[in-house]
N, C-alpha and C positions, 0 to 999 in steps of 0.2 A: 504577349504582345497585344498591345489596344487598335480597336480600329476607328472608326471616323465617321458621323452622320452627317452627311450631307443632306441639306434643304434648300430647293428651287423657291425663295420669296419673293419674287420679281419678276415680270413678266418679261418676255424675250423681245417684245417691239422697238424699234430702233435702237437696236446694241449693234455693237460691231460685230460685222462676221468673225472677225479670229476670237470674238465672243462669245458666239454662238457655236463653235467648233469644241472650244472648253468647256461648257457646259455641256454640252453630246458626250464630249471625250468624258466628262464625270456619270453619263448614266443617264443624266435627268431627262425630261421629257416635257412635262407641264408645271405649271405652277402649284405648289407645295407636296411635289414628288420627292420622295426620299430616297437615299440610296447606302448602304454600310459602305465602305472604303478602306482598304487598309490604312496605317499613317505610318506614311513613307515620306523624303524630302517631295519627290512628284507631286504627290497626290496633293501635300500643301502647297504646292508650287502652283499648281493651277486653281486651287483656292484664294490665292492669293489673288491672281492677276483677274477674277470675276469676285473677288469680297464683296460689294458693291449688291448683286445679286443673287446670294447664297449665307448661308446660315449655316454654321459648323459645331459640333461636339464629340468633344470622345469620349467613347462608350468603352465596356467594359466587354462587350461581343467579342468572339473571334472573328478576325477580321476573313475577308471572302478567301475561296484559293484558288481560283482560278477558273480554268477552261476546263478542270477537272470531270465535271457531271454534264459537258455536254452531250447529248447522242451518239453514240456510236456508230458507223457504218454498219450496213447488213453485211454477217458474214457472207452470206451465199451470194450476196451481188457483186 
């Protein structure tokens, strides 16, 4: 399975908020931040409705998996 490079090329000043909400939901942050993505119908789907602002390729990476490696809770607490 291939996953998706997402690029923030565009600055976020006067876009729409349900714009600004899709780019969040992608990861991004500033301008020409990156992020891997899996490619899924979704993940083009919000590519799609910020095209305008983003810059896309698919790569040959494993795409991410999730919440897998977050932190664990302390056993003793």
């Amino acid at each position: 399975m291939s996953a998706i490079r997402v690029k923030l090329v565009k600055g976020l000043g006067r876009v729409p908020e349900a714009h600004l909400l899709v780019v969040r939901g992608l990861g991004l942050k500033k301008m020409n931040s990156t992020k891997i993505l899996p490619d899924n119908p979704q993940t083009l789907g919000m590519i799609a409705k910020v095209h305008y602002l983003v810059a896309w390729e698919r790569v040959d990476a494993a795409p991410p998996v999730g919440r897998k490696f977050r932190k664990q809770p302390a056993a003793g607490a």
